[in-house]
N, CA, C and O atoms as CSV, one atom per row, in Angstrom:
chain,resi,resn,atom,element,x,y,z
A,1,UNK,N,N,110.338,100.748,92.090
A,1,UNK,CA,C,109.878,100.880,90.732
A,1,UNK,C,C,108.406,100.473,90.659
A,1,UNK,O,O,107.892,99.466,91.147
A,2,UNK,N,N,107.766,101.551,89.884
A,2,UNK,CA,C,106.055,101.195,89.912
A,2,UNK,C,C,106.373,100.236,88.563
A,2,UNK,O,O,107.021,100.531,87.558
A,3,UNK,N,N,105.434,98.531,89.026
A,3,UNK,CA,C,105.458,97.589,88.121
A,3,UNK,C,C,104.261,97.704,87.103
A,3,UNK,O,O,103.325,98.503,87.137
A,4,UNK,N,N,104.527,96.685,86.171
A,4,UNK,CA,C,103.214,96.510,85.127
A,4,UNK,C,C,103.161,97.522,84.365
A,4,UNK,O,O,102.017,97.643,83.926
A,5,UNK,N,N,104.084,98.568,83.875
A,5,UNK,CA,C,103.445,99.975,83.914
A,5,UNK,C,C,104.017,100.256,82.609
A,5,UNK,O,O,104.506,99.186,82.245
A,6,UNK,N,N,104.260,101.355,81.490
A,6,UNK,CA,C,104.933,101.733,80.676
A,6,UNK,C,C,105.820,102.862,81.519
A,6,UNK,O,O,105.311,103.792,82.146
A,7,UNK,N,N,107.587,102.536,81.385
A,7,UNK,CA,C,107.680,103.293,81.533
A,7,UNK,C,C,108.221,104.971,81.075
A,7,UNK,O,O,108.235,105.568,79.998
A,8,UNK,N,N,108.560,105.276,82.221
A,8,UNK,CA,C,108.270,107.092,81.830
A,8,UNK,C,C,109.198,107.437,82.077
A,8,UNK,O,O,109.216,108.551,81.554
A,9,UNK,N,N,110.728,107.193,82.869
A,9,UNK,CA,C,111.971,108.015,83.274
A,9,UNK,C,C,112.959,106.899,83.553
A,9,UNK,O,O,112.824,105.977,84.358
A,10,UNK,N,N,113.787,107.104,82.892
A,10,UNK,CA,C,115.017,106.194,83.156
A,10,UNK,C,C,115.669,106.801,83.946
A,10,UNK,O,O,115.615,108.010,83.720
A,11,UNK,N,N,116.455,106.458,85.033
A,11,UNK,CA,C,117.168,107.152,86.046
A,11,UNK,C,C,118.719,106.163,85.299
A,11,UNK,O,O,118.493,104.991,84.997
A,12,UNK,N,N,119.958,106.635,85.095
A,12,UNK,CA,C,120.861,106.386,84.771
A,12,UNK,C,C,121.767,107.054,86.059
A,12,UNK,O,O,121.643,108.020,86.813
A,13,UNK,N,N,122.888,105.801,85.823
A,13,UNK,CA,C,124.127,106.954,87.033
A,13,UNK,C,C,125.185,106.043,86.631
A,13,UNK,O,O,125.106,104.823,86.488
A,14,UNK,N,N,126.226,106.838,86.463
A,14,UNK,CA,C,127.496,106.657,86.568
A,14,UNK,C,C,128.168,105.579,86.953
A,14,UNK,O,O,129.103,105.002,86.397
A,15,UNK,N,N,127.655,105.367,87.882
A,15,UNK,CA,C,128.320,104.070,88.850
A,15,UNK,C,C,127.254,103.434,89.982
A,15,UNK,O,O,126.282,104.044,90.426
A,16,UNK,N,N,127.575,102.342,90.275
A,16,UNK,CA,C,126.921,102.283,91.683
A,16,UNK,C,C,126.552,102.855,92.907
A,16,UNK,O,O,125.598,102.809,93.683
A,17,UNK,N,N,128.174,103.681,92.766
A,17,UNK,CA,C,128.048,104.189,94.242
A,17,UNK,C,C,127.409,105.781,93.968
A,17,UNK,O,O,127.717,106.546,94.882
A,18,UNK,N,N,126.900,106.166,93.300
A,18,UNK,CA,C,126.065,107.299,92.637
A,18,UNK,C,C,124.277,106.740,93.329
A,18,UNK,O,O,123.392,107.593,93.398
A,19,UNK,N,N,123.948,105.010,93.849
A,19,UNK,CA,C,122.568,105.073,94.040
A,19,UNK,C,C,122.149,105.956,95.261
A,19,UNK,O,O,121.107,106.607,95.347
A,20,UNK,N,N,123.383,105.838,96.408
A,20,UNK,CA,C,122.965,106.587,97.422
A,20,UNK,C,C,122.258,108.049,97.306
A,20,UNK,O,O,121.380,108.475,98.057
A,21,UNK,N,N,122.766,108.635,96.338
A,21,UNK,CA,C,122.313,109.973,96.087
A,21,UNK,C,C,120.681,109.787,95.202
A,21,UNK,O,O,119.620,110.356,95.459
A,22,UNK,N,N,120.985,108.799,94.132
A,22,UNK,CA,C,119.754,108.731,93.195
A,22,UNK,C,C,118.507,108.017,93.897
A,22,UNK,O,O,117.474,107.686,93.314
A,23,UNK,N,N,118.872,107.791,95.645
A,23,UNK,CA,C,117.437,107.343,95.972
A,23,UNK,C,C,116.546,108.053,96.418
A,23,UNK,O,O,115.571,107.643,97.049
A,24,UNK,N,N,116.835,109.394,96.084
A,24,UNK,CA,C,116.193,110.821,96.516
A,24,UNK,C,C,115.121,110.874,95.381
A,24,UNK,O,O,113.933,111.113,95.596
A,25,UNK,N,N,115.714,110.605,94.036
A,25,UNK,CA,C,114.858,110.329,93.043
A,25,UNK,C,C,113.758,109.390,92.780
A,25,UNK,O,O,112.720,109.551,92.137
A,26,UNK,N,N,114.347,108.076,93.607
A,26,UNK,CA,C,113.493,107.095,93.422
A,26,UNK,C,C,112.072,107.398,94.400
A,26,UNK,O,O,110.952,107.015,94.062
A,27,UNK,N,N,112.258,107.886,95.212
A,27,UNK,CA,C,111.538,108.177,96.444
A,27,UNK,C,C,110.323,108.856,96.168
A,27,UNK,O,O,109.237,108.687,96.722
A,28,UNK,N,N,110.781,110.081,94.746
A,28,UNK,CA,C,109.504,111.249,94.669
A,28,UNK,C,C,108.817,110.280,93.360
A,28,UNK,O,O,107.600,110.215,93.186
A,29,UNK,N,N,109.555,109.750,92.726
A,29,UNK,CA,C,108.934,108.923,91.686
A,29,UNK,C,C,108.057,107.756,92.033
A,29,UNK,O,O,107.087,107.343,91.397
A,30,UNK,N,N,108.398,107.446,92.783
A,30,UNK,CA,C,107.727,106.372,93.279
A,30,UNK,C,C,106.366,106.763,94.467
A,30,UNK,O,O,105.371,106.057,94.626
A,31,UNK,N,N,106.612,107.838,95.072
A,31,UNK,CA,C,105.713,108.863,95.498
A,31,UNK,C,C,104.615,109.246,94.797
A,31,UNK,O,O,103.435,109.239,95.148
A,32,UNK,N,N,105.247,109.670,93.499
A,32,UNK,CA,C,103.925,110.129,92.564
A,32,UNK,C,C,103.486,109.135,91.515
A,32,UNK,O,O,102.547,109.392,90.762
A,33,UNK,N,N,104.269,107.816,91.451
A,33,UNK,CA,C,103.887,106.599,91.020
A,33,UNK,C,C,104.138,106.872,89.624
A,33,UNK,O,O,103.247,106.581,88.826
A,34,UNK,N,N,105.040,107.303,89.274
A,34,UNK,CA,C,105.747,107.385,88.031
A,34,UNK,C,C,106.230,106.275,87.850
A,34,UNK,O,O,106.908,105.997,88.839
A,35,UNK,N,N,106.252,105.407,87.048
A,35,UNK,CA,C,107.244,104.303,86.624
A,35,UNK,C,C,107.893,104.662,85.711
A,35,UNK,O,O,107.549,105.176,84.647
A,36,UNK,N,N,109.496,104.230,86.353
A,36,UNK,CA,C,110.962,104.503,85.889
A,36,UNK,C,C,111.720,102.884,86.350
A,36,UNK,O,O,111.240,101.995,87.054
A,37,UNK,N,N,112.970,102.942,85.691
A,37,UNK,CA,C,113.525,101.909,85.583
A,37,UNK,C,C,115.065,102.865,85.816
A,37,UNK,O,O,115.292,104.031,85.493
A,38,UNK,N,N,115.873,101.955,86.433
A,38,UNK,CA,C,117.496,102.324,86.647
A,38,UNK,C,C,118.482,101.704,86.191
A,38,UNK,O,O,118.260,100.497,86.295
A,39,UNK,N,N,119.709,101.959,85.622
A,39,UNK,CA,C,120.548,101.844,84.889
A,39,UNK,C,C,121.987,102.193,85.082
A,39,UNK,O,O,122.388,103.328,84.821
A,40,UNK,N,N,122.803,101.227,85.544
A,40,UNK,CA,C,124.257,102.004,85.975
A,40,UNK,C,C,125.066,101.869,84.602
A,40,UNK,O,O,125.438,100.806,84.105
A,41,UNK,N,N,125.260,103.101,84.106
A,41,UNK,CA,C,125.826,103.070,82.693
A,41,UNK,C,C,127.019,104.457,82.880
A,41,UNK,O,O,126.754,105.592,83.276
A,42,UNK,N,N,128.199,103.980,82.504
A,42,UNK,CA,C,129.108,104.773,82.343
A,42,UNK,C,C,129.743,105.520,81.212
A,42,UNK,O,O,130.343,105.027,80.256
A,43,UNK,N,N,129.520,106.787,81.466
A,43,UNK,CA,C,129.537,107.227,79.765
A,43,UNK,C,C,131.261,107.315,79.446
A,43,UNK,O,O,131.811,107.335,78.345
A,44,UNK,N,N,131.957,107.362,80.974
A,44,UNK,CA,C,133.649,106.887,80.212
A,44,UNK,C,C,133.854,105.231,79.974
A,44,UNK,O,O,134.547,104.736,79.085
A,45,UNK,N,N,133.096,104.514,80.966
A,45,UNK,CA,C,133.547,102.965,80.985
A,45,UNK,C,C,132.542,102.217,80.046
A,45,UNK,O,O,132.747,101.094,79.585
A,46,UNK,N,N,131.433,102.980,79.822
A,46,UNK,CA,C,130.501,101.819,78.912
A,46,UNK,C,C,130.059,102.764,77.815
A,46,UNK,O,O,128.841,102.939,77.838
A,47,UNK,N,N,130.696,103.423,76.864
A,47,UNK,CA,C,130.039,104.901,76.023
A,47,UNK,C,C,129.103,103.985,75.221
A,47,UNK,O,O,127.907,104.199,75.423
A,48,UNK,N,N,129.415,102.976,74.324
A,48,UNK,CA,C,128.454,102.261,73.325
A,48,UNK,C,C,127.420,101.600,74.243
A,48,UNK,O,O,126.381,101.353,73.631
A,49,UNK,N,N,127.407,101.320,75.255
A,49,UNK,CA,C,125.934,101.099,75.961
A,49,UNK,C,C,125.188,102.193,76.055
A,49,UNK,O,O,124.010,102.268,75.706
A,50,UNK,N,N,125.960,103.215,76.605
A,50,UNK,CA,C,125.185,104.447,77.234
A,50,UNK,C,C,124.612,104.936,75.432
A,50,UNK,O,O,123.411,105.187,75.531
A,51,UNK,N,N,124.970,105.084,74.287
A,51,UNK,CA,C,124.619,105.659,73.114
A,51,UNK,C,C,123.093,104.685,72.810
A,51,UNK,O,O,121.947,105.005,72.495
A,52,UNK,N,N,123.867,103.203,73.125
A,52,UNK,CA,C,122.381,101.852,72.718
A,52,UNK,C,C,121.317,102.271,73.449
A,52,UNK,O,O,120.202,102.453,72.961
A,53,UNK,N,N,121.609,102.442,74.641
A,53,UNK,CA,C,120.215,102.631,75.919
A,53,UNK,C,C,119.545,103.557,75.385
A,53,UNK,O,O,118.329,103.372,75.333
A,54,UNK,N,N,120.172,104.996,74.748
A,54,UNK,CA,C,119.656,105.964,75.072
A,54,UNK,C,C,118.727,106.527,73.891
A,54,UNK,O,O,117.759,107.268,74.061
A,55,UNK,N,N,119.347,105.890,72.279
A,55,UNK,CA,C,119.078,105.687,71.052
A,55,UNK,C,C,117.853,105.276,71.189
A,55,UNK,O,O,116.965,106.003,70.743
A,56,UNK,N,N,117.460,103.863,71.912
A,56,UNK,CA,C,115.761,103.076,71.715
A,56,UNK,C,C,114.973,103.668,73.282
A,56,UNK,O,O,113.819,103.343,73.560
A,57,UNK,N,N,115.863,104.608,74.232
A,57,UNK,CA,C,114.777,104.850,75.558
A,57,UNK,C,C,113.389,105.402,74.430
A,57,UNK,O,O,112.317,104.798,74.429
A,58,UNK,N,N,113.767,107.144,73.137
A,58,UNK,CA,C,112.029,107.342,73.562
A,58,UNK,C,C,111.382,105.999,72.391
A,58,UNK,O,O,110.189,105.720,72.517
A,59,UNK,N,N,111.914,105.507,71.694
A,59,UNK,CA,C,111.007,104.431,71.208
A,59,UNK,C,C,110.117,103.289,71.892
A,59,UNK,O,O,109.291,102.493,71.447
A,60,UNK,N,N,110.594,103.527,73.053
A,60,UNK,CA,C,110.077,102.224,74.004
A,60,UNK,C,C,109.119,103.308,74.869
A,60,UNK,O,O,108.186,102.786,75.480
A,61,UNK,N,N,109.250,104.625,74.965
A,61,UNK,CA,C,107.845,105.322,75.456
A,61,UNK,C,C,108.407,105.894,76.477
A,61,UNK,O,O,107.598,106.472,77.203
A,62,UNK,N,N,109.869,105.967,76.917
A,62,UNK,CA,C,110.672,106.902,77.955
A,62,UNK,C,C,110.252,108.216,77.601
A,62,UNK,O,O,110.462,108.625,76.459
A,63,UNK,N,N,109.603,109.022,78.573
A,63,UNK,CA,C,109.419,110.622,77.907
A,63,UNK,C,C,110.849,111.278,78.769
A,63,UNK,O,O,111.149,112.216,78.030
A,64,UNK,N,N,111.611,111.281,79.627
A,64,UNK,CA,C,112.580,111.794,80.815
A,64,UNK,C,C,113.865,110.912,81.104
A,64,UNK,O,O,113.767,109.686,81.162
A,65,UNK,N,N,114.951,111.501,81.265
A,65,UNK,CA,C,115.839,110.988,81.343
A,65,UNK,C,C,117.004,111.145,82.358
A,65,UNK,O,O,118.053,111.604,81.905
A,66,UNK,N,N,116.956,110.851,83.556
A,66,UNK,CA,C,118.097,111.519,84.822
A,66,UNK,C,C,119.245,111.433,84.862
A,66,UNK,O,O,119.662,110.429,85.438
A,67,UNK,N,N,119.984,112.123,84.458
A,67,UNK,CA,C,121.119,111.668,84.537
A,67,UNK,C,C,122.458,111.495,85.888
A,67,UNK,O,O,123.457,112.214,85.872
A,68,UNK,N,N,122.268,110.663,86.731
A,68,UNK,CA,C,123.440,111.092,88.029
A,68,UNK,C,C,124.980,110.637,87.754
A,68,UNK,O,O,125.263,109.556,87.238
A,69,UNK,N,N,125.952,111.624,88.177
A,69,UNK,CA,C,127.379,111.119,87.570
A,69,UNK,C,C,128.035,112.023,88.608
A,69,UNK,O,O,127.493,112.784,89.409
A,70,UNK,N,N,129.331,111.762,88.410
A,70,UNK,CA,C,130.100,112.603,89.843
A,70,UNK,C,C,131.716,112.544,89.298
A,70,UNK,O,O,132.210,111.492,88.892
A,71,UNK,N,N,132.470,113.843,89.352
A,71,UNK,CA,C,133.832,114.109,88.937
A,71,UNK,C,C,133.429,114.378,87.912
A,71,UNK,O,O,132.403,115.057,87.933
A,72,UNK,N,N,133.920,114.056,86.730
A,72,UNK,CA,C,134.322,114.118,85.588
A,72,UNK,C,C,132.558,114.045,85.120
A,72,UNK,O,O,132.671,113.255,84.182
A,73,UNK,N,N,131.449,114.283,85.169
A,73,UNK,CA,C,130.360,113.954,85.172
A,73,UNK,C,C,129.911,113.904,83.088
A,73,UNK,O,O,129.120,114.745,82.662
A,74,UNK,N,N,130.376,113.130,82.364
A,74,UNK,CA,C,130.053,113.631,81.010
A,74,UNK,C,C,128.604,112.587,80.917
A,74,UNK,O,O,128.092,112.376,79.818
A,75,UNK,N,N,128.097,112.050,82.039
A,75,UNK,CA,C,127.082,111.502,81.781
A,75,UNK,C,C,125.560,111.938,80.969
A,75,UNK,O,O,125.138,111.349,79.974
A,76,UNK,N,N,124.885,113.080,81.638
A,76,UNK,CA,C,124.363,114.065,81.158
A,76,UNK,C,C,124.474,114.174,79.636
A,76,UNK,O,O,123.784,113.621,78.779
A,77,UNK,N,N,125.350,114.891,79.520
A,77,UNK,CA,C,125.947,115.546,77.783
A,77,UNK,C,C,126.242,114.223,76.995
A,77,UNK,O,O,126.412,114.380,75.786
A,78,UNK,N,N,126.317,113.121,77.417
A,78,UNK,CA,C,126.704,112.531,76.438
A,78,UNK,C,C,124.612,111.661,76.057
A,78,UNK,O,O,123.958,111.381,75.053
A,79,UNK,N,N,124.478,111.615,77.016
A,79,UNK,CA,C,122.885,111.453,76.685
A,79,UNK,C,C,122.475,112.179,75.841
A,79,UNK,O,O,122.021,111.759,74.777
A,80,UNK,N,N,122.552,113.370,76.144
A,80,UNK,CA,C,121.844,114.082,75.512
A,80,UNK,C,C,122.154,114.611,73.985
A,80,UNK,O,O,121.453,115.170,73.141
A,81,UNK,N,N,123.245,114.268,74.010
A,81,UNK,CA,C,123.721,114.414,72.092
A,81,UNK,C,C,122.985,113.071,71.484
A,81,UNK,O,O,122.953,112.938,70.260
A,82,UNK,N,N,122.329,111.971,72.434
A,82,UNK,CA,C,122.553,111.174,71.540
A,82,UNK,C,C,120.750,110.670,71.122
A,82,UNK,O,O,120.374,109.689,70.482
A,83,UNK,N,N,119.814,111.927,71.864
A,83,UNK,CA,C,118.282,112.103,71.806
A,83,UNK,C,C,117.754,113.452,72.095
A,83,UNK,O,O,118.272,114.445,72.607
A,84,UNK,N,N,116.493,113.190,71.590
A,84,UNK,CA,C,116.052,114.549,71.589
A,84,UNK,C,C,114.829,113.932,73.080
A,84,UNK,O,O,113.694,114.224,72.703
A,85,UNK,N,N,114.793,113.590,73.783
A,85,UNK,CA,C,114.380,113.603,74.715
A,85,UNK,C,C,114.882,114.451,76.170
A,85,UNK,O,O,116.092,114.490,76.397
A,86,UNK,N,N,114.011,115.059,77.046
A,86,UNK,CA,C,114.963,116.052,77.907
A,86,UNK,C,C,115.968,115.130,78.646
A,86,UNK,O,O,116.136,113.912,78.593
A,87,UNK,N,N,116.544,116.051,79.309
A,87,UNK,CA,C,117.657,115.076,80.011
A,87,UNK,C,C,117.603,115.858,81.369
A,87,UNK,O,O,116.963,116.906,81.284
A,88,UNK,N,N,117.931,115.687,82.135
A,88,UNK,CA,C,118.084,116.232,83.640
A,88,UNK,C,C,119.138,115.646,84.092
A,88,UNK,O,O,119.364,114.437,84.133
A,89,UNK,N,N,120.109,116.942,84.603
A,89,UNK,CA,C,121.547,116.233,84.941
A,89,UNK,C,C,121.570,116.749,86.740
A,89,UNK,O,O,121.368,117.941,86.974
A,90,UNK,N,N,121.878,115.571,88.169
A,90,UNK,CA,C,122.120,115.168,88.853
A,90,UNK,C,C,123.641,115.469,89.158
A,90,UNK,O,O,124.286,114.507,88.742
A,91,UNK,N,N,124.555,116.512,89.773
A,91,UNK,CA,C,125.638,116.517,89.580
A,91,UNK,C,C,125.906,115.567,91.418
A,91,UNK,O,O,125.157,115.835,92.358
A,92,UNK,N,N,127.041,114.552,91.545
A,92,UNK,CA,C,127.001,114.137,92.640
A,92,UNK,C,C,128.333,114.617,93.266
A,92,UNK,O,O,129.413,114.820,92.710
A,93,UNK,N,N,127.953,114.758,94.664
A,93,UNK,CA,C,128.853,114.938,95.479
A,93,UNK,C,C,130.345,114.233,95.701
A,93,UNK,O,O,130.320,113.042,96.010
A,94,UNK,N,N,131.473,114.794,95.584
A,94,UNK,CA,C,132.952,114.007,95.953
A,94,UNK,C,C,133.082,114.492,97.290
A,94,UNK,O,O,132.504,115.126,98.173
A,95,UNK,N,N,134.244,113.811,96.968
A,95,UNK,CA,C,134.866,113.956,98.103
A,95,UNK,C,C,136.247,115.134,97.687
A,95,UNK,O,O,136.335,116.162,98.358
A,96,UNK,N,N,137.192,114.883,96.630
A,96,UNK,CA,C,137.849,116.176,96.102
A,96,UNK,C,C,137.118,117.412,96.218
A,96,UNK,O,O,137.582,118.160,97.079
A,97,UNK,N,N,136.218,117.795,95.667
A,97,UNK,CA,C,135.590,118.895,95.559
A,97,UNK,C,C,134.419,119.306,95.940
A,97,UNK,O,O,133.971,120.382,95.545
A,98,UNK,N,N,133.807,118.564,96.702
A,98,UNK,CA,C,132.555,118.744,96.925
A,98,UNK,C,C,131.226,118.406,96.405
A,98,UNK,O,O,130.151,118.407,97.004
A,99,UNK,N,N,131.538,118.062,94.955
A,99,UNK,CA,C,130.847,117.920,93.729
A,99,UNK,C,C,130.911,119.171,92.900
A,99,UNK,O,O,130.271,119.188,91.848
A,100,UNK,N,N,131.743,120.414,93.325
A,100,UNK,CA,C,132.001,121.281,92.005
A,100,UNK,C,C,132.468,120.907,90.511
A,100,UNK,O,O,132.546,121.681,89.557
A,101,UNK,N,N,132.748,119.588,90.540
A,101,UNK,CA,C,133.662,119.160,89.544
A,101,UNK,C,C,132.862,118.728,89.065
A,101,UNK,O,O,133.055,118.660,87.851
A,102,UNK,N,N,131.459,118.143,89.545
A,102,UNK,CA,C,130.163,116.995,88.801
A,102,UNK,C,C,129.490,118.407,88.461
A,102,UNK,O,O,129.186,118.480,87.270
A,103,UNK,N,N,129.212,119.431,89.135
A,103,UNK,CA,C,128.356,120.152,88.655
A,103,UNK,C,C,129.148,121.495,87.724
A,103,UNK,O,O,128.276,122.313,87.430
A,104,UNK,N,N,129.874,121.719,87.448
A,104,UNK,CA,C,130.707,122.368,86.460
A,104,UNK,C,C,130.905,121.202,84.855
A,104,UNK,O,O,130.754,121.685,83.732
A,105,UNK,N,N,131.173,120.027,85.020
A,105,UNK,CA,C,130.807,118.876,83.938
A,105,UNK,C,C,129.265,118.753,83.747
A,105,UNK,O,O,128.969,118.633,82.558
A,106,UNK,N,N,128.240,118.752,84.574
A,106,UNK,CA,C,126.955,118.658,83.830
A,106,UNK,C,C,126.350,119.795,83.452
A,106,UNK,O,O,125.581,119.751,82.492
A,107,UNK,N,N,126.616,121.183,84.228
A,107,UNK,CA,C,126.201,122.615,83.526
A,107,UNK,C,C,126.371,122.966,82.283
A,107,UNK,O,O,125.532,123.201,81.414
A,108,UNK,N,N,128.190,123.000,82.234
A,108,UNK,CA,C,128.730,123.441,81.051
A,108,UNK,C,C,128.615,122.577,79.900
A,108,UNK,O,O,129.419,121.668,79.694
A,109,UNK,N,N,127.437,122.889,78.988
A,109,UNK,CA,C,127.142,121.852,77.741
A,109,UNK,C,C,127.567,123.116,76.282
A,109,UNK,O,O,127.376,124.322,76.128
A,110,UNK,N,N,127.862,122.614,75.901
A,110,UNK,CA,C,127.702,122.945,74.734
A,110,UNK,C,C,126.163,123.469,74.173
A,110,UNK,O,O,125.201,122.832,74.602
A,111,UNK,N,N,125.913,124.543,73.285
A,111,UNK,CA,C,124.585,124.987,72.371
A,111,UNK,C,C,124.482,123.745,71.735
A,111,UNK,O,O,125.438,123.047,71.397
A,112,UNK,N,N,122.884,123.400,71.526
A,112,UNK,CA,C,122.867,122.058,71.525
A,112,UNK,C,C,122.896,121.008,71.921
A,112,UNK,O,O,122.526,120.006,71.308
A,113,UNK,N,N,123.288,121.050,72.888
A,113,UNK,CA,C,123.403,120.090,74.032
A,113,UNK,C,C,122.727,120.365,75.320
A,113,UNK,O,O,123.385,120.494,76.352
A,114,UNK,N,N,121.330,120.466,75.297
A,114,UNK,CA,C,120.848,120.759,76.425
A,114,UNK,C,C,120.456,119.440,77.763
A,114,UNK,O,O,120.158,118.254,77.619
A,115,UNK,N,N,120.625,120.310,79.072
A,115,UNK,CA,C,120.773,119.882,80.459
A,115,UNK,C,C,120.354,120.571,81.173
A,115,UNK,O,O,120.736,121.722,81.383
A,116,UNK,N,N,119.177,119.797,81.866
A,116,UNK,CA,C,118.769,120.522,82.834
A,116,UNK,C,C,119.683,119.780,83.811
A,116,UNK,O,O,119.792,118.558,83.916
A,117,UNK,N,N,120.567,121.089,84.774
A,117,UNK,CA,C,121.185,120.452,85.930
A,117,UNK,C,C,120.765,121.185,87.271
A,117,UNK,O,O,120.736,122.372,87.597
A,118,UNK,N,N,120.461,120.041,87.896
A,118,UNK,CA,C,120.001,120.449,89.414
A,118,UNK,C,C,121.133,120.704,90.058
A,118,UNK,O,O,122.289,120.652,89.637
A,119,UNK,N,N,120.555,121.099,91.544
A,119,UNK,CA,C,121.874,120.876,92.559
A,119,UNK,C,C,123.266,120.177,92.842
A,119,UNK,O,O,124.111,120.388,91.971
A,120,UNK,N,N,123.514,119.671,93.520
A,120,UNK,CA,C,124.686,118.945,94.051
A,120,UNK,C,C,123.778,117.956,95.213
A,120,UNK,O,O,122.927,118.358,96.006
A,121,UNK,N,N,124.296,116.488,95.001
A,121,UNK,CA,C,124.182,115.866,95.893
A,121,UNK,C,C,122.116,115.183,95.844
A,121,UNK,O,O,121.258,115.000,94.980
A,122,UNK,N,N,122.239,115.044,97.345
A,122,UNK,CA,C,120.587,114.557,97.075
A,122,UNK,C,C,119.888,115.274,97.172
A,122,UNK,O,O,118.794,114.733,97.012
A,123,UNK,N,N,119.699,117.078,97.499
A,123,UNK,CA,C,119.237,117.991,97.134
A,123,UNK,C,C,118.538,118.057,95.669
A,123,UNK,O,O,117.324,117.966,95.487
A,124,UNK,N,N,119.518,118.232,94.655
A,124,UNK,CA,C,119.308,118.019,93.647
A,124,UNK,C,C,118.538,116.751,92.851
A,124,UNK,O,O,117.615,116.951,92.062
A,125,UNK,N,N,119.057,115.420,93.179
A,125,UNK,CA,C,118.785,114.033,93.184
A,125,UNK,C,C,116.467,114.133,92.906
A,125,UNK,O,O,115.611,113.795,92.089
A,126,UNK,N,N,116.574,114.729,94.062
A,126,UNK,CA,C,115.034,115.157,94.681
A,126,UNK,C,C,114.584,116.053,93.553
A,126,UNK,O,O,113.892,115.514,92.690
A,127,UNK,N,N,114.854,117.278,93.426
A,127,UNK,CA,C,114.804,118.034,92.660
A,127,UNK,C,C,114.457,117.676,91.070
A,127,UNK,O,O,113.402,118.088,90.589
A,128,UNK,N,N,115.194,117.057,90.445
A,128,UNK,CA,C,115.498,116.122,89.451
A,128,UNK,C,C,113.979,115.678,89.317
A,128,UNK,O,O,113.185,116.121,88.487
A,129,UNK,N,N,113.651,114.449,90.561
A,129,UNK,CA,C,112.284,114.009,90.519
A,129,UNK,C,C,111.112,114.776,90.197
A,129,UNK,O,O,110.131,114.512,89.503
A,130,UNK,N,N,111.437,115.767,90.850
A,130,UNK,CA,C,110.239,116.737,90.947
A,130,UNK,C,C,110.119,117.598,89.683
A,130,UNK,O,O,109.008,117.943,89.281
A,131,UNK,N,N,111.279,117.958,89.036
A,131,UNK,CA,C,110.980,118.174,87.610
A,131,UNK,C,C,110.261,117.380,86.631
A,131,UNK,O,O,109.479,117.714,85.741
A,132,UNK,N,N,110.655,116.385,86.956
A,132,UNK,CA,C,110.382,115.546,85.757
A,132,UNK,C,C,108.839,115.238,86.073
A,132,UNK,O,O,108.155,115.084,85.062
A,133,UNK,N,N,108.001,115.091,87.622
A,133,UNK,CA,C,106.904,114.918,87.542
A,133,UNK,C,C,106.052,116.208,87.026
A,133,UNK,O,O,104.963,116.161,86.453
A,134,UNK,N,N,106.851,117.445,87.386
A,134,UNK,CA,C,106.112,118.698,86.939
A,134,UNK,C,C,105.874,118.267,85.116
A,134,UNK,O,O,104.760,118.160,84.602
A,135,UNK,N,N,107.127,118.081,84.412
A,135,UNK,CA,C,107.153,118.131,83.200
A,135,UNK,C,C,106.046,117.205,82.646
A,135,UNK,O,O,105.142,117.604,81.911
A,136,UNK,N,N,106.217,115.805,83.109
A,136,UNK,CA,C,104.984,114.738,82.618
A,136,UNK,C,C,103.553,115.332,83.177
A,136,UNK,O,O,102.517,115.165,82.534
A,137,UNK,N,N,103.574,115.817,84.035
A,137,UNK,CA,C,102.114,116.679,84.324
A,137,UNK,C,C,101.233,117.429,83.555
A,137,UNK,O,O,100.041,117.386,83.251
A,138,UNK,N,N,102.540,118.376,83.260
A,138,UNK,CA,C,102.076,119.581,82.294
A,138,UNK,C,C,101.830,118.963,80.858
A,138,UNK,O,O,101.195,119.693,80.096
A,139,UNK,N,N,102.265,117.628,80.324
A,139,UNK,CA,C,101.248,116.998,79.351
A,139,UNK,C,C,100.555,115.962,79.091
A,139,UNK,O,O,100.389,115.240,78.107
A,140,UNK,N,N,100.132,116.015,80.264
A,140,UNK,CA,C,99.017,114.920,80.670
A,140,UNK,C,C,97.541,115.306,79.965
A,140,UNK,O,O,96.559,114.588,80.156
């Protein structure tokens, strides 16, 4: 995490075991010296955190928001109903399915509910990063 800094992208995930994949993210962010901050918030096990976090991220000057989650992935979509800030959804790899199941839950949103969803796995993870530095670029 770039210190001292305001930051610019919250990386959120599901669970813990979701960092292995989200350090693909940390890597390009921290590469291009974006300061972001991380957050293991569960939108089935912690929903009223994940709504609190996500309610004051752009007041505190968050412009981006990552979302990584895996199976049942409502991490993504549930962010994103709950700001008008972008969201970028991270679908992660299982072991049942491959991660078809994370990336069929973060694609399929509802009108209104927009998600950008990358790949599967740390493909995507990377990807994710690299959007979000394109996006803060382009309004710099």
């Amino acid at each position: 995490m770039v210190k001292n800094k305001k930051i610019l992208v919250g990386i959120l995930m599901g669970s813990a075991s979701d960092a292995e994949t989200m350090v693909e993210t940390e890597k390009i962010l921290k590469e291009n010296k974006i300061p972001y901050e991380i957050n293991v918030l569960s939108a089935h096990r912690n929903p009223d955190a994940v709504r609190k976090y996500t309610k004051i991220a752009e007041k505190r000057g968050i412009k981006i928001l990552i979302c990584g989650a895996g199976m049942a992935a409502a991490l993504a979509g549930v962010v994103s109903s709950h700001t008008s800030l972008p969201v970028i959804g991270v679908p992660i790899e299982t072991k049942s399915l491959q991660g078809l199941d994370s990336l069929l839950s973060t694609v399929q949103m509802p009108g209104g509910v927009p998600v950008a969803c990358m790949a599967i796995g740390k493909a995507g993870a990377k990807n994710a990063a690299i959007f979000a530095v394109r996006i803060l670029k382009a309004f710099k």
